[in-house]
C-alpha positions in Angstrom: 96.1 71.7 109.2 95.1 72.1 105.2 97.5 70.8 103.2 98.8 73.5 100.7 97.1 73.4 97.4 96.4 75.4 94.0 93.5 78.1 95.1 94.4 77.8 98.6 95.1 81.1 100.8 98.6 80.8 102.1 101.2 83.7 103.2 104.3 84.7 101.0 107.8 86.0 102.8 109.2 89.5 101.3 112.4 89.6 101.3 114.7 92.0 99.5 116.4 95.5 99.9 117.0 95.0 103.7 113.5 94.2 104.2 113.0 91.1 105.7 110.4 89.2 108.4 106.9 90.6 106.5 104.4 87.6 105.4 101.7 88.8 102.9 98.6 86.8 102.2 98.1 85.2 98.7 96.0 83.0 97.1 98.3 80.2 95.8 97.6 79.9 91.6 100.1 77.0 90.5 99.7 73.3 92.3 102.6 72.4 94.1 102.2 68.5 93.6 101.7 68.3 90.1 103.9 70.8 88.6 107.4 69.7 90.6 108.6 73.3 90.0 110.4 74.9 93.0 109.0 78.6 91.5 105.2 78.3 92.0 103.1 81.7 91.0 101.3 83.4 93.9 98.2 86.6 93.8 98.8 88.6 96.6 95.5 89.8 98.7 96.4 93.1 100.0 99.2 94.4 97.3 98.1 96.0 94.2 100.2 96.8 90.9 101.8 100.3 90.3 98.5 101.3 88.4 96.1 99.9 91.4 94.7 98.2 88.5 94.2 94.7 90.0 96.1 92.5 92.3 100.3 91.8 92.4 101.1 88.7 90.9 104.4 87.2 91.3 106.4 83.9 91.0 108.0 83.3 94.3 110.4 80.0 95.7 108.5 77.4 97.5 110.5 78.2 100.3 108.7 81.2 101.0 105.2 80.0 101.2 103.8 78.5 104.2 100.2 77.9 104.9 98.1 80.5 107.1 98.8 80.5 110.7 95.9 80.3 113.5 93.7 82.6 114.2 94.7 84.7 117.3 92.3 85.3 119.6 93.3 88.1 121.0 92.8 87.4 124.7 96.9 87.1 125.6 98.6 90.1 126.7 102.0 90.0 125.6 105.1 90.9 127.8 108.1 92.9 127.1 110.3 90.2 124.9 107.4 88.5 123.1 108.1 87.9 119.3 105.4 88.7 118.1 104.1 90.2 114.2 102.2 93.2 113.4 100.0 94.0 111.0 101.9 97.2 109.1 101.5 98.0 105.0 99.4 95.0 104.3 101.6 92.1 105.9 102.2 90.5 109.3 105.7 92.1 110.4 108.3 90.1 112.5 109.3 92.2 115.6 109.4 92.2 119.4 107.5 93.8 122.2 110.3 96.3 123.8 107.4 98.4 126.1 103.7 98.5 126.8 102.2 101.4 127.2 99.2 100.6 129.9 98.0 104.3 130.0 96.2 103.7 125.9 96.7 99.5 126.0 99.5 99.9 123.7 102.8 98.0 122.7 105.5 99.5 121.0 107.3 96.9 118.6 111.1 97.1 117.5 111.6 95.5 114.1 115.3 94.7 113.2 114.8 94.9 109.1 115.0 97.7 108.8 115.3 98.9 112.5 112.5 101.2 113.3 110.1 101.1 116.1 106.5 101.5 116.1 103.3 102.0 118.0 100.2 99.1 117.9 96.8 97.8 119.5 96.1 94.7 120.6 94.0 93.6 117.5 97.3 94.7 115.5 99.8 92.2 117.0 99.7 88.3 116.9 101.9 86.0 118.6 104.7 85.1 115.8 104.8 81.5 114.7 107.5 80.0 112.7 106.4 77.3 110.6 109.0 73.9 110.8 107.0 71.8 107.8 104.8 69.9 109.4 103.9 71.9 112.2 103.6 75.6 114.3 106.7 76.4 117.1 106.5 79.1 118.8 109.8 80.6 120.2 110.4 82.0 123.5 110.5 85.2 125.0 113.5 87.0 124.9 115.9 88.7 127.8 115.4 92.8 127.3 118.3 94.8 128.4 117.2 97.7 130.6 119.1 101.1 130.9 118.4 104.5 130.1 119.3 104.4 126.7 117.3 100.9 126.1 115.0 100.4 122.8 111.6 102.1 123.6 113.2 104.9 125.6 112.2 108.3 125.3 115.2 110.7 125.0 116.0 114.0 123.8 118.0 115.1 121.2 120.7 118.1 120.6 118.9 120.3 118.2 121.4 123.3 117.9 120.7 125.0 121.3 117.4 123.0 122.1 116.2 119.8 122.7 113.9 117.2 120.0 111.7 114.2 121.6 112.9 111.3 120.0 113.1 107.0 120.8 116.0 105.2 121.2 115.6 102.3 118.4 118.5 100.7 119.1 122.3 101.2 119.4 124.5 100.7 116.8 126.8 97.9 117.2 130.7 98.3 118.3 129.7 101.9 118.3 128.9 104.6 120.7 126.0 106.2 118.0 121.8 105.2 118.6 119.5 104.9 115.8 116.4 106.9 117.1 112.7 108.2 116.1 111.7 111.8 116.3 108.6 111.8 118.0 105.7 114.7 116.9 104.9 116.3 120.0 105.7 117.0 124.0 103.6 113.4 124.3 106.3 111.4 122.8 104.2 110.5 120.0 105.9 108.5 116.9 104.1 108.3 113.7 105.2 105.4 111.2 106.6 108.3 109.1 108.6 109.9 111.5 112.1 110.4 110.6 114.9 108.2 111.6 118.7 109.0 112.0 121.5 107.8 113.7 122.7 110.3 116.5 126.3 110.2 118.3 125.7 109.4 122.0 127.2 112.7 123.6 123.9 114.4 121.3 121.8 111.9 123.7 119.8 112.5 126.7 117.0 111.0 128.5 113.4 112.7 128.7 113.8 115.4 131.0 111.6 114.7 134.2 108.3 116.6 134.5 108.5 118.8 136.9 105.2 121.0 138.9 106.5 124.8 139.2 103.2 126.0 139.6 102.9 129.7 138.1 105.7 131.2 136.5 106.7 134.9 136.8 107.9 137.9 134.2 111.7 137.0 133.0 112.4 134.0 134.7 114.4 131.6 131.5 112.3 128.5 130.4 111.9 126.3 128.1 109.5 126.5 125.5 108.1 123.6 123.0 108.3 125.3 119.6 107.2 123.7 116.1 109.1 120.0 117.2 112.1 121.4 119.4 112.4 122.6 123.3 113.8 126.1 122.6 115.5 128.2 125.3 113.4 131.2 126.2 112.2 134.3 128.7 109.0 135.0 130.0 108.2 138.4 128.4 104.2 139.0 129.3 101.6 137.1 131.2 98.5 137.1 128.8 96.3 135.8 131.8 96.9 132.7 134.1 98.8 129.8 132.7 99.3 131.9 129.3 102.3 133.3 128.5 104.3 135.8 125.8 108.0 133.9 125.8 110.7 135.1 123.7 113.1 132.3 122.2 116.9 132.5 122.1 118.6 135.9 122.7 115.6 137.8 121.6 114.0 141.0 123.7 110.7 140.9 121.9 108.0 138.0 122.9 107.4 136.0 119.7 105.1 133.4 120.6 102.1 132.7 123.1 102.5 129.3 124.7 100.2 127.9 127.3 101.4 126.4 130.4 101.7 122.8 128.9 104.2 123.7 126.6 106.8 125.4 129.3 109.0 123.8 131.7 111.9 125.1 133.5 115.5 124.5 132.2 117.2 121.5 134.0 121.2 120.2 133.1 122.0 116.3 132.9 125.1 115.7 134.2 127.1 112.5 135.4 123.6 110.7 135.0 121.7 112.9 137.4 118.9 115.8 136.3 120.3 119.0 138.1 117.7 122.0 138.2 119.7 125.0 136.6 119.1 128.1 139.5 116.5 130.4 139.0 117.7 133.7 137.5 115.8 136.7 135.6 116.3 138.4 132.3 117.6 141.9 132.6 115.4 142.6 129.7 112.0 144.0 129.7 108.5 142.1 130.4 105.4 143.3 130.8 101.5 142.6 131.5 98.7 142.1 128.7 95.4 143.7 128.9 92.5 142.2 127.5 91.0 145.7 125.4 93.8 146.9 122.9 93.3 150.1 121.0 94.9 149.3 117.3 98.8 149.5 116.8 99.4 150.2 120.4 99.9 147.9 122.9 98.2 148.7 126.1 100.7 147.4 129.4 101.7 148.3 132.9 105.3 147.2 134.0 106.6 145.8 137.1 109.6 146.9 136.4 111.1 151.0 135.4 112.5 150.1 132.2 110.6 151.9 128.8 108.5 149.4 127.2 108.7 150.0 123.2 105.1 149.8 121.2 105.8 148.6 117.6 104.6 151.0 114.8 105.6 149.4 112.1 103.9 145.9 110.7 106.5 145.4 107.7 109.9 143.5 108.7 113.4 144.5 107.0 113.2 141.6 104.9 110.1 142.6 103.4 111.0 146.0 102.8 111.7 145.4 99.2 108.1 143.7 98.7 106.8 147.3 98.5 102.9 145.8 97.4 102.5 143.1 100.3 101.8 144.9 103.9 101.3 142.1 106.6 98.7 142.9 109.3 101.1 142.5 111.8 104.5 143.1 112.8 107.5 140.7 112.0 109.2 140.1 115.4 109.4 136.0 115.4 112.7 134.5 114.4 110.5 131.7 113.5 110.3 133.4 110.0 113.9 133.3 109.3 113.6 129.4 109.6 110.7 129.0 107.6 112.3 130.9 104.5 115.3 128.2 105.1 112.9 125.0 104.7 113.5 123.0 102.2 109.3 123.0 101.5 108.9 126.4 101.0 112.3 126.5 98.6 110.6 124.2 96.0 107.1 125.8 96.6 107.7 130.0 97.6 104.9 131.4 98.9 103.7 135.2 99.4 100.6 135.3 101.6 98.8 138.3 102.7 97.0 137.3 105.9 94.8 140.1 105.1 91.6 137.7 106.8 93.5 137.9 109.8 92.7 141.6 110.2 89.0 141.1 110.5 89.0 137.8 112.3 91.9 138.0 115.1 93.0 140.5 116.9 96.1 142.7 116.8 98.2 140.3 119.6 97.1 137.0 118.0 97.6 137.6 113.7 101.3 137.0 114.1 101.0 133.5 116.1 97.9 132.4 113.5 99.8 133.4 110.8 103.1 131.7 112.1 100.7 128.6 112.5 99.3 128.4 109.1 103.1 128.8 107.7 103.5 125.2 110.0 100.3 124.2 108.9 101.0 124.4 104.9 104.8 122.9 105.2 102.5 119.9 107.2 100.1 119.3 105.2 102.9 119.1 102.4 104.6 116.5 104.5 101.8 114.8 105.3 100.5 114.7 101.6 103.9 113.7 100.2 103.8 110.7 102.6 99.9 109.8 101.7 100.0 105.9 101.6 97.4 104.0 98.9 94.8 103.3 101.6 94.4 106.8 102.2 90.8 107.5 103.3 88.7 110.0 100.2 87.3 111.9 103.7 91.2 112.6 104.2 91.6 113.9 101.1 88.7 116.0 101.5 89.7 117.4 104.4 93.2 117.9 102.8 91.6 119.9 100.0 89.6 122.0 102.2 92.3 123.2 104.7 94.5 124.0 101.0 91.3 126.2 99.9 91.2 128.0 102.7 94.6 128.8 103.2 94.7 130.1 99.8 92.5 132.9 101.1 94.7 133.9 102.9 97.1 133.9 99.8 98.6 130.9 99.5 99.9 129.5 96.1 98.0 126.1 96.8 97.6 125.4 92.8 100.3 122.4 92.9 99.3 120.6 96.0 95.0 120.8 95.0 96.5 119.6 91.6 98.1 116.9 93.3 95.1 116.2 95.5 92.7 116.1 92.6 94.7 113.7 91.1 94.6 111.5 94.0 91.2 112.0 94.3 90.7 110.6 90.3 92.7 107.2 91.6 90.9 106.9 94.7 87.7 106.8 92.6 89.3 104.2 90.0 90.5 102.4 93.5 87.5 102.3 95.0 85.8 100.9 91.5 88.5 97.8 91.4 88.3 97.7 94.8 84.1 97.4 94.2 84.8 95.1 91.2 87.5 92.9 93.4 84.5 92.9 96.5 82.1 91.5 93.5 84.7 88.6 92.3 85.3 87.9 95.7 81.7 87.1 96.6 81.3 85.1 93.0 84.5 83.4 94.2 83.0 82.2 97.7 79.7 81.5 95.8 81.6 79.2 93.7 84.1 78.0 96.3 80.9 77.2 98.8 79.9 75.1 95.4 83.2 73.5 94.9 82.7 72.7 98.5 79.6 71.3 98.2 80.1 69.1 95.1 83.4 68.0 97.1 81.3 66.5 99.8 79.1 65.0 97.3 82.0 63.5 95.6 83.5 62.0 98.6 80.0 60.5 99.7 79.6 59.3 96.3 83.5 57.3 96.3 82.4 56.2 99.7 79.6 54.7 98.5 81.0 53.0 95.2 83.7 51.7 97.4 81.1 50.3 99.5 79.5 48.9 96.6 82.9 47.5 95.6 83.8 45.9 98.7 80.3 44.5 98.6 80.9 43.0 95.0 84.2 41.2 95.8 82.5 40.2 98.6 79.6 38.5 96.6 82.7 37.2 94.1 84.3 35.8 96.6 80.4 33.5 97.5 80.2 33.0 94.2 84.1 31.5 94.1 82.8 29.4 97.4 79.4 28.0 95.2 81.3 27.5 92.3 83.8 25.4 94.5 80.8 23.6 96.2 78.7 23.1 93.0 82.0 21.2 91.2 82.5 19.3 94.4 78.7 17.9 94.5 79.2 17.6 90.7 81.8 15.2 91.0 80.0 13.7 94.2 77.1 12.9 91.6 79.0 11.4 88.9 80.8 9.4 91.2 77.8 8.0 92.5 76.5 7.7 89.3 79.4 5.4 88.3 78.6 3.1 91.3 75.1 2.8 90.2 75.7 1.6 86.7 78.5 -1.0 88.3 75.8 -1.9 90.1 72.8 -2.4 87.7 75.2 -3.8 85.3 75.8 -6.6 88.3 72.7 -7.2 88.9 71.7 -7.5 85.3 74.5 -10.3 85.0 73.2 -11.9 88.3 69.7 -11.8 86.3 71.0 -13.9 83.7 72.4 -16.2 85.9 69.4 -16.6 87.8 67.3 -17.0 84.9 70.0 -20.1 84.1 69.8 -21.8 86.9 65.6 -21.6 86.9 66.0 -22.6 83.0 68.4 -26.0 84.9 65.4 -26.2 87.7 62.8 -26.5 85.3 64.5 -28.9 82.6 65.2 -31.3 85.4 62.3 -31.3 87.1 60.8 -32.0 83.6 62.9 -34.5 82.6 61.0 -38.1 81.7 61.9 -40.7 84.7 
């Protein structure tokens, strides 16, 4: 494991406004062994400033550094109650595996801070590590509780008199309320900026059961998926097979065209069972579509005696005052009504003509294409309001050309192409730092691969002088050994040195006495007799 050090790439723990469990990666700028501080200054990889002008730099508690985990590999499947993190808005996000979705290879991943639930790949999740100081524990699966109402579950909601997709997140504690997640479509599709609420549990019920009918017939009561909602509603027409004209609510007049995909007959939950509601007919009218229409007239043959009315006028009551705008097409959905009551088109009215509509679609269809662009602008409001920083410019793009050509059909799109111009402007100074930040980082792993380099050439080179050192005191410690030796055999000389002058100094006296008693010899053997 590398130790932690100035320059090194660790991850940084965010935690604040009930956001907790996210580790960012940072390059770490102060040195935690020299300085002594507990606050140590950290440059965050993947957040920006406000301005996108260069990378977030913050001071942050030792505490909440720790060094990079391991690299996952990617080949574990997780199980439902791994802890694992997911890679959401830049940082590796603390959550746990409440369902896998084998039909896409899938997980879906509650988070507790806040509680939300969302939807990831495999090369989005790791397996979450907690880091103890001195090494990497993993902690054990955990013991999911299984009902109906269970995190991951799909439900439906109480939407007035329909029904709303949603996901149980969780349920609220010492409570009998659920925090869900409306889902987008009859798929039971979550975005990560679908809405959250918290929904009492008699406004709760699980997904209603799918359920083959094969074809159904004029006036029997359905349901019908409508913008977001499963609305109550009456088979009016049979365009052709599996297409249907279906009122909603307590209408008589077919509103919208709905394929078979999006209709399913009405079922009750009761006492925790599905009961199928019986099969009744509308006493009002339906009838059969032709193919060839003759304009303003609907062309029809009932099954039934009642008198089957043909619109002649394409101007609703609420338009009557708007003497200079005539719609191509009559104003029978009560869909209108709730668009006028949006919030979205509040803040940003809007007038269109459809008048394209009259040379592109035909008679039946202008009202459902115009009804559809209505969704279409309050979604691509929605949708643009919620536009993240790593937004795609091809995005934008497309954004701005869907805006342009609804405003041919007019649409007062001035505000949002503003908007989308402006974003376009800051993607194009992102996308220059981001250029800029791609250039220092290659100087930075030139340099690093330098730093690197010299590194290994300064621990040779201390290897080596310690070698040589070792080698010196080595050659001291001979030298000591001769220096010992050489004092010894000095004194071994002098001693014997000593001895030898004793000695010649004896033998000189013993010369003298030698040379006396020759000197007697002599004088005696001289002497006169």
């Amino acid at each position: 494991m590398q130790p932690i050090t100035k320059d090194t790439e660790v991850e940084v723990s965010y935690e604040e406004d009930g956001v907790k469990g996210a580790w960012y990666r940072a390059i770490l700028e102060d040195s935690p062994t020299k300085s002594q501080r507990k606050l140590l200054r950290v440059r965050y990889r993947t957040l920006l400033k406000e301005d996108l002008s260069s990378h977030l730099t913050e001071i942050v508690d030792h505490s909440l550094i720790r060094p990079v985990p391991p690299k996952d590999d990617g080949a574990e499947e997780f199980e439902e109650g791994s802890v694992v993190d997911a890679y959401y808005k830049g940082g590796w996000w603390s959550g746990l595996v409440v369902k896998r979705k084998e039909e896409d290879d899938t997980y879906l991943v509650y988070f507790d801070s806040p509680p939300d639930i969302n939807q990831f790949e495999r090369k989005q999740l790791r397996a979450h590590l907690d880091w103890s100081g001195s090494k990497w524990v993993r902690p054990e699966n955990k013991e999911l509780g299984k009902s109906e109402f269970s995190s991951g579950t799909m439900v439906e909601l109480r939407w007035s008199s329909a029904w709303r997709p949603a996901m149980i997140i969780k349920k609220v504690e010492n409570e009998e309320r659920f925090i869900v997640k409306y889902c987008d479509d009859t798929s039971f599709r979550c975005s990560k900026r679908s809405r959250i609420s918290v929904i009492d549990s008699r406004e709760v019920r699980p997904r209603q059961p799918l359920c083959s009918v094969g074809e159904y017939e004029l006036l029997d009561r359905v349901e019908v998926f409508v913008g977001s909602v499963w609305c109550e509603g009456v088979v009016r027409g049979i365009v052709f097979k599996g297409r249907y004209m279906v009122s909603l609510g307590e209408t008589k007049v077919a509103s919208v065209q709905v394929s078979c995909s999006d209709v399913r007959p009405p079922m009750e939950w009761e006492d925790g069972i599905w009961h199928k509601r019986p099969k009744t007919k509308s006493k009002f009218f339906g009838k059969f579509y032709r193919r060839k229409r003759k304009r303003g007239h609907v062309q029809h043959k009932s099954d039934l005696n009642d008198t089957v009315r043909t619109p002649t006028s394409n101007v609703e009551d609420t338009q009557a005052t708007d003497t200079m705008r005539v719609l191509p097409f009559a104003n029978k959905s009560p869909l209108w009504k709730i668009y006028e009551t949006m919030e979205v088109f509040k803040k940003l009215p809007q007038r269109p003509h459809f008048s394209p509509l009259i040379e592109s679609t035909s008679e039946d269809f202008r009202e459902g294409s115009a009804l559809g662009m209505m969704a279409t602008f309050s979604g691509l409001l929605e949708k643009l309001k919620d536009m993240e920083a790593d937004v795609a410019v091809s995005e934008l793009d497309s954004l701005k050309d869907t805006f342009t050509k609804l405003e041919e059909h007019g649409f007062d799109v001035t505000r949002p192409l503003s908007r989308i111009n402006k974003l376009l402007a800051l993607k194009g100074r992102q996308l220059k730092i981001l250029e800029g930040r791609r250039g220092l980082d290659k100087e930075r792993m030139d340099e690093s691969s330098k730093r690197h380099k010299a590194e290994l050439e300064f621990g040779e080179t201390e290897r080596k002088m310690v070698e040589v050192k070792r080698k010196i005191l080595e050659l001291q410690r001979q030298e000591a050994a001769l220096k010992e030796k050489k004092e010894a055999a000095e004194e071994q000389k002098d001693q014997a040195c000593r001895k030898i002058w004793k000695v010649e100094s004896c033998a000189r006296d013993l010369g003298v006495k030698l040379e006396d008693v020759e000197f007697d010899f002599e004088t005696i053997v001289s002497a006169p007799w």
